[in-house]
C-alpha positions in Angstrom: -5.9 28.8 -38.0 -8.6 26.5 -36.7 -8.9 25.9 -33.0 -8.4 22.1 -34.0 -5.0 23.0 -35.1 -4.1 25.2 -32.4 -4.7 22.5 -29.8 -1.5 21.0 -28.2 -1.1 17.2 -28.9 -2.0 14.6 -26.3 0.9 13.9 -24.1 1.9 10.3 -25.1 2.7 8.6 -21.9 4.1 5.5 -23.2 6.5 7.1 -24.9 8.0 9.4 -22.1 8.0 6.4 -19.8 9.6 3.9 -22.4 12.6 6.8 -23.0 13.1 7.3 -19.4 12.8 3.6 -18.9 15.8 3.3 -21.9 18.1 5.8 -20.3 18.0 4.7 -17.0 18.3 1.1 -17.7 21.7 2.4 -19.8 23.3 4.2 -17.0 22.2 1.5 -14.1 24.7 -1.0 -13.8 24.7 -4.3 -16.0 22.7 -7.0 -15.3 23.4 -10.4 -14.6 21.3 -13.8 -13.9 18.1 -13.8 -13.6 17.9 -9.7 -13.1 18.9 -9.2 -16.6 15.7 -11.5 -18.2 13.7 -9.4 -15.8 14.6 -6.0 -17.0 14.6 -6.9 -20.5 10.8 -8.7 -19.7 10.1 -5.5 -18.2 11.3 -3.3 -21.0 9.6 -5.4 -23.6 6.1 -5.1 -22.2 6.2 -1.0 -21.3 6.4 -0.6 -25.1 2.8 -2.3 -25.7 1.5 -1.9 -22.3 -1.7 0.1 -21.3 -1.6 3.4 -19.6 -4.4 4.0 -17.7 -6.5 7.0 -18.5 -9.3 9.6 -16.7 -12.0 7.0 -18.1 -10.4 4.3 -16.5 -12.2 3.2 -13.7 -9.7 1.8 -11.2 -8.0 5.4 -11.5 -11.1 7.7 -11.3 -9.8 9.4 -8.4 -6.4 9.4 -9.0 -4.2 11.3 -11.8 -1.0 10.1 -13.5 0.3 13.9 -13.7 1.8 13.4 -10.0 3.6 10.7 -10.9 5.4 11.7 -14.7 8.2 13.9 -13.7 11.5 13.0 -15.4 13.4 13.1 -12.6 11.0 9.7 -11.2 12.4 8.0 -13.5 15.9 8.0 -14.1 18.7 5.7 -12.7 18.6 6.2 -9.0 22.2 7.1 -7.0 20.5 3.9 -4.4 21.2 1.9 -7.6 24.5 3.2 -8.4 25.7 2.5 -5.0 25.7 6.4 -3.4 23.4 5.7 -0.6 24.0 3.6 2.6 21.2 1.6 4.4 20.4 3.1 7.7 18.8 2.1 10.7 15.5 3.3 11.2 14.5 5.3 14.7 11.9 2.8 16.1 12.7 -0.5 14.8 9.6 -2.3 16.9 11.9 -5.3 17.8 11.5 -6.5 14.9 14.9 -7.9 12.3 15.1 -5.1 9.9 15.5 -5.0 6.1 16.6 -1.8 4.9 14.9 -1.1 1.5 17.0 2.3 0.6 16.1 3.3 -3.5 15.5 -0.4 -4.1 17.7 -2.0 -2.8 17.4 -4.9 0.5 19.7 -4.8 3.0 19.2 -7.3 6.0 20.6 -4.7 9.1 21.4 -8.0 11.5 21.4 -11.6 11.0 18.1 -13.1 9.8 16.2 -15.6 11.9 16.7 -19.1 11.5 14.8 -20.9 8.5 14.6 -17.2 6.8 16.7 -16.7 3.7 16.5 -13.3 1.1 18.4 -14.3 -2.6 19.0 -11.5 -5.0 17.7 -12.0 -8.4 21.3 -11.1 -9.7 22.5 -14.3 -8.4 20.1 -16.8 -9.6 20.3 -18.2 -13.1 16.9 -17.1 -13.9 13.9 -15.3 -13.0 10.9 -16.9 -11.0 7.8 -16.6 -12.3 6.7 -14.3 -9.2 9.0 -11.4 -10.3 7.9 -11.6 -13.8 6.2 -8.5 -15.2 2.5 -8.9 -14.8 1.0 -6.9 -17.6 -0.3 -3.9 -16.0 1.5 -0.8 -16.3 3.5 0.3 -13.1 4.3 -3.0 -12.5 5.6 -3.4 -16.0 7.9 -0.2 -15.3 9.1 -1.2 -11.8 10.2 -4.3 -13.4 12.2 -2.3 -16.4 13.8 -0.1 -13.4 14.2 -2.7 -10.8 18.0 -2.2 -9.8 17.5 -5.5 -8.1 15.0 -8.2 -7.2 15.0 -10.4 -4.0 13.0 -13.5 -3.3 12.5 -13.7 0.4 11.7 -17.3 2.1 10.2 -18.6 5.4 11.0 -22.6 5.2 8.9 -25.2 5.5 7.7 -25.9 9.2 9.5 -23.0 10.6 7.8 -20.3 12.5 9.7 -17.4 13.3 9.2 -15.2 16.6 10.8 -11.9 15.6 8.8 -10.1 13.3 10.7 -8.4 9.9 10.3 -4.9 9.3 10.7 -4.0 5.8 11.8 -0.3 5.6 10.6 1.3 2.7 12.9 4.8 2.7 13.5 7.2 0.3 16.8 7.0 -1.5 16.6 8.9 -4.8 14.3 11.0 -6.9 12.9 7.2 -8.0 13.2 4.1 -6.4 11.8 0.6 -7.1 11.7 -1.9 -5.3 10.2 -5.7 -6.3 10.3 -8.8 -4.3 8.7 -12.1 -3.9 7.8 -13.1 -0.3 7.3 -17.2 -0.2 5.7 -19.0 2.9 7.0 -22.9 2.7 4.0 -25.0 4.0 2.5 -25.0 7.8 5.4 -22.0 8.3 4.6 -18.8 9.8 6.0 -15.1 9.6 5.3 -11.5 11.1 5.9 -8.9 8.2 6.0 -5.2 8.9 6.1 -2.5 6.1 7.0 0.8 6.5 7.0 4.0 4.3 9.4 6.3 5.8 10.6 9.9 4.1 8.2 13.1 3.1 10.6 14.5 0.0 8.9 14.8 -3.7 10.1 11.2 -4.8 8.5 8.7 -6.1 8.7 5.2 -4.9 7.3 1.7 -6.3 6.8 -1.2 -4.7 5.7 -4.5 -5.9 5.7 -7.6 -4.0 4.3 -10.5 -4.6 3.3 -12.8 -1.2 2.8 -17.0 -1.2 1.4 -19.0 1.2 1.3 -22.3 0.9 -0.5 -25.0 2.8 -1.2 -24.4 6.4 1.1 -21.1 6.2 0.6 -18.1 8.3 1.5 -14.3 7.3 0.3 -11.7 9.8 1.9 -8.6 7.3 1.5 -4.6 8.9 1.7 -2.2 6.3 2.4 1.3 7.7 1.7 3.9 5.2 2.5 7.0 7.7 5.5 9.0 5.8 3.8 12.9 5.2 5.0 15.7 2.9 5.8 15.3 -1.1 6.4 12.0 -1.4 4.5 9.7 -4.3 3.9 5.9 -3.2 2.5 3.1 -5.2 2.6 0.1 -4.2 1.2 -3.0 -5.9 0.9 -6.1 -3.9 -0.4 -9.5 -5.0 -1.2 -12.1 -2.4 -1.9 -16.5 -3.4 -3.4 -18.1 -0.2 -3.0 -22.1 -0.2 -4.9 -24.4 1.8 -6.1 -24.1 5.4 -3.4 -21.3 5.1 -4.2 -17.2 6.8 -3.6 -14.0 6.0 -4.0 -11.1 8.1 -3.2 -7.7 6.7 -3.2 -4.5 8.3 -3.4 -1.2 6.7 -2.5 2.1 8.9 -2.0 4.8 6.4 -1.7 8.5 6.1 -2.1 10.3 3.1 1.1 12.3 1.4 1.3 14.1 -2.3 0.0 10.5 -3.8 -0.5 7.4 -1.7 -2.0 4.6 -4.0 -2.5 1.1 -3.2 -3.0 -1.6 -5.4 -4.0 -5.0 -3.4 -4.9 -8.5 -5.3 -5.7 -11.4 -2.9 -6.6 -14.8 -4.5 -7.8 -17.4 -1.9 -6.8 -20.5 -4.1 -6.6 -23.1 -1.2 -9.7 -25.3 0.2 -10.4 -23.7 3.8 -8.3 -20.4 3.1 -8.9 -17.3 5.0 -8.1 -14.0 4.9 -9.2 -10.7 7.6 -7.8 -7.4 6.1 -8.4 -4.8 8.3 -7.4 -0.5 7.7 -7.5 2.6 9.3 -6.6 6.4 8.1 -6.4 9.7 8.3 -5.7 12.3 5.6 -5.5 16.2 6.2 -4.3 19.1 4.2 -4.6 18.6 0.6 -3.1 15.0 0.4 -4.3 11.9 -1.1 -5.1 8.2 -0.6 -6.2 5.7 -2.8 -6.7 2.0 -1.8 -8.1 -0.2 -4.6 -8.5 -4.1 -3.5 -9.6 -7.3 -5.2 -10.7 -10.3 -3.2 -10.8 -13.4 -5.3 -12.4 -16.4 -3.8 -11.2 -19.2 -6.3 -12.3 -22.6 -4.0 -14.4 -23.9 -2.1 -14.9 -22.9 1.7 -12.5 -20.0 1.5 -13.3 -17.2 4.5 -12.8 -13.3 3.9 -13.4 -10.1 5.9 -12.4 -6.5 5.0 -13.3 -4.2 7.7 -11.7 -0.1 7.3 -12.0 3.0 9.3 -11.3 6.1 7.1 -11.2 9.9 8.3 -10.5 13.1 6.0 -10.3 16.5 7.2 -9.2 19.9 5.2 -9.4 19.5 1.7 -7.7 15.9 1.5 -9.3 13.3 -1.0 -9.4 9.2 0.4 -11.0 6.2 -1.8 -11.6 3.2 -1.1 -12.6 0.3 -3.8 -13.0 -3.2 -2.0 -14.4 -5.3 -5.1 -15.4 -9.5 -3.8 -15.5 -12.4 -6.8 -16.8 -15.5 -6.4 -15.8 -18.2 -8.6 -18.3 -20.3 -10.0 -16.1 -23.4 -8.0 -16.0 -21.6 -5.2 -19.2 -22.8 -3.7 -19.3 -22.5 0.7 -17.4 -19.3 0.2 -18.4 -16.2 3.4 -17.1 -12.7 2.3 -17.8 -9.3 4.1 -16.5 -5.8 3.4 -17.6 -2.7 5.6 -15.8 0.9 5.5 -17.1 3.4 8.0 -16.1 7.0 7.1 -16.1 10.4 8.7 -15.5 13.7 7.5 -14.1 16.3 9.6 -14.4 19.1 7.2 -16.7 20.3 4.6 -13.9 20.4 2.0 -12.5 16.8 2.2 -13.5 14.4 -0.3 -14.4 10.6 0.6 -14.9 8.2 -2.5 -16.3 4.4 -0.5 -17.1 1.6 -3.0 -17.9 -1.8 -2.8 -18.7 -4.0 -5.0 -19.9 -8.2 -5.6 -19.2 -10.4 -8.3 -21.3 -13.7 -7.5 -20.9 -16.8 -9.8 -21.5 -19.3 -6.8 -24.8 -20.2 -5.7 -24.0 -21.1 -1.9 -22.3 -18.1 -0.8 -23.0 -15.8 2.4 -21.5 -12.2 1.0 -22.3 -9.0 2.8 -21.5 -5.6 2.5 -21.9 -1.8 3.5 -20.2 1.9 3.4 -21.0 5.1 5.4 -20.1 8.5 5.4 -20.9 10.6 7.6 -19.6 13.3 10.4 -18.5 13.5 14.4 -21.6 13.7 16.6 -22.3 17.3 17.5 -24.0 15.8 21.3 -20.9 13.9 21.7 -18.7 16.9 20.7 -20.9 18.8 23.3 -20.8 16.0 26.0 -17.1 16.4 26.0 -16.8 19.4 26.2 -18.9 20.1 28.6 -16.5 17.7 30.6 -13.9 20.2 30.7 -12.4 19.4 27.3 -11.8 21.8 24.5 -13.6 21.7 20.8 -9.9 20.4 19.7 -9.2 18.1 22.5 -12.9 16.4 22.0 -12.8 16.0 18.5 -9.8 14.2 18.1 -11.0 11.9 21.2 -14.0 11.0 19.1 -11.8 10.9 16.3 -9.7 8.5 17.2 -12.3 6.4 19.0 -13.2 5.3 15.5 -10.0 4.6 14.6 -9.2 2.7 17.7 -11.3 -0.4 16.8 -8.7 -1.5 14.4 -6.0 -0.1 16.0 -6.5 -1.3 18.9 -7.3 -4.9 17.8 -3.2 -5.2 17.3 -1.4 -7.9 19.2 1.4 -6.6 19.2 1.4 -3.6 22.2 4.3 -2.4 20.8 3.1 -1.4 17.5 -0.3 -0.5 19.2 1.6 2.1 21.4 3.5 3.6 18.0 0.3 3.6 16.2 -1.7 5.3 18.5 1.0 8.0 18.8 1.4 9.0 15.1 -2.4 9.2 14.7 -3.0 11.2 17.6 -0.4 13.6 16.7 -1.6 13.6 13.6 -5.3 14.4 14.7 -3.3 17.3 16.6 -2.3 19.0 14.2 -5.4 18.4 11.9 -7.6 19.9 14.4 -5.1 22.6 15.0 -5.2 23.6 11.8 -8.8 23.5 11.6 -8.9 26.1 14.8 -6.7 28.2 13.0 -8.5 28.5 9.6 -11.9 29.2 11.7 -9.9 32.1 13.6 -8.8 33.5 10.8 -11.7 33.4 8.8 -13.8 35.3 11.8 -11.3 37.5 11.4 -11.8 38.2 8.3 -15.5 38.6 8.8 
């Protein structure tokens, strides 16, 4: 028998989703309104849709293999009603929405001038929840066990920020929701990733801000252990309108985020700003697109990345400039350290200029913690552990620092120094035990 013949057949992706897909959608419980059109949108597409592949570019650093197992995809008990929404530890005064395998549950009243409809009980779908064509999104869409549209009305600015609590509820959970800004409104978004067991769960939200809007939207990407997280987000900036996103993130078993930002208003602006820390053998994966589609529109991207043990972080910030888009000012800078030989840091930016009158800049480094500033410390009285993770978290501190909110500066600055903790702890370890060896 020829070695041709012997070879096992390609795995066929679309197929194993689409069947999973099927079943799931069979035992979830029927649709009605507007959620019905949307799985059956969603169903439709994932059996022409386009799986990415090794040669794809946007998922050279990441495998599908993490995220295929059976068990992802089947009807979740969250769906089925099994799971209750729980309060989460540290709530950061903010009004929270308890996202447990899907589904939103509002744990208090909402502020005034914020309302959140489910999908189930509108007539039909908006055009913000519809499938968009790629893949996941296409899936999450099939297996949605509900879709919310969350609003901020016009005019209204509201004090208490919303934390949107992201926990584990079933082997797979998906949740998709469509966050609209009325114009000159404002609105403090916080989204948190909370549980380390091997599940897999989807998020894709799509974010509006009209005219004069304001979204200052925290997305905390801290949750350890097995757990496999994608999230796809896709932002439309109006006029004179801001938004200001904030990435703290750990890695876990598979971390991936997938960010589109279109600045389609005259004056828009947008600062983006991230920090991390992966250890151990986990992984992190940020891939965003900044589209400048009019005139004067103002950008920055500014990330602070650290991988120790044998961890693996990318970063892909890609700028377009629209050929309309004249006036437009865009910057992305990453700064990355590695604090062991065996981690794996992947920076790439890239420009796509079609607008003459333009300022774009942009600029990555890699590099390690200063051995003289090591030795400075230390010979302060500090251990090798204790002045690494000081210098360690000095270049995290520029971003998380830059917070408003003490609260959430306080919470941040506690994971990741715990985290640097036990990173460096480890590290001490693994160099004591391979003298020992010696």
């Amino acid at each position: 028998m020829s070695a041709a013949a012997k070879a096992k057949p390609a795995f066929d992706v679309r197929a194993h989703l689409l069947e999973g897909a099927r079943a799931a959608q069979a035992a979830l419980p029927q649709a009605t309104g507007g959620l019905a059109a949307l799985r059956a949108a969603g169903l439709a597409a994932l059996e022409t849709v386009i799986w990415p592949t090794a040669k794809t570019e946007s998922w050279k650093y990441s495998r599908l293999t993490k995220l295929l197992d059976p068990a992802f995809i089947s009807a979740s008990a969250g769906a089925l009603g099994g799971i209750p929404a729980t309060l989460p530890e540290e709530s950061l005064g903010a009004c929270v929405l308890s996202a447990v395998g899907g589904q939103v549950v509002p744990q208090g009243t909402l502020p005034d001038g914020v309302t959140l409809q489910a999908l189930s009980a509108m007539d039909d779908c908006p055009s913000a929840l519809l499938p968009t064509g790629e893949a996941f999104d296409t899936l999450n869409a099939a297996m949605a066990p509900e879709a919310y549209v969350l609003t901020v009305a016009s005019g209204v600015r509201v004090d208490q920020p919303l934390l949107l609590e992201l926990a584990q509820g079933a082997s797979g959970s998906f949740l998709r929701i469509a966050v609209r800004l009325g114009e000159g409104s404002s609105l403090t978004l916080i989204e948190r990733q909370s549980g380390d067991d091997q599940a897999f769960f989807s998020t894709a939200c799509n974010l509006t801000l009209e005219a004069g809007a304001q979204l200052t939207h925290q997305r905390l990407g801290l949750a350890v252990g097995e757990g496999r997280w994608l999230s796809q987000h896709s932002v439309t900036v109006g006029s004179q309108a801001h938004y200001g996103l904030l990435l703290a993130q750990g890695g876990a078993a598979f971390r991936r985020n997938e960010l589109s930002i279109d600045l389609r208003g005259h004056g828009a602006t947008v600062a983006v700003s991230g920090a991390s820390l992966t250890d151990g053998a986990q992984h992190l994966d940020t891939q965003l697109a900044m589209n400048h589609c009019e005139p004067n529109g103002t950008s920055t991207q500014r990330f602070r990345a650290l991988a120790a043990g044998q961890s693996k972080t990318t970063l892909r910030g890609r700028i377009h400039i629209l050929p309309q888009a004249q006036k437009s000012d865009a910057a992305f800078n990453v700064r990355s350290l590695l604090l062991s030989r065996g981690a794996e840091l992947n920076a790439k930016p890239e420009l796509e200029i079609y607008a003459d009158d333009v300022a774009c800049a942009h600029g990555a480094t890699i590099g390690e913690l200063d051995a003289a500033s090591v030795f400075y410390l230390r010979s302060r009285g500090l251990t090798e552990q204790a002045a690494r993770a000081a210098l360690a978290y000095a270049h995290l501190a520029t971003v998380i620092e830059s917070v408003e909110e003490e609260r959430l500066v306080a919470y941040l600055s506690a994971v990741f120094k715990a985290a640097f903790d036990r990173a460096f702890a480890e590290a001490g370890d693994a160099s004591v035990n391979s003298a020992g060896a010696r």
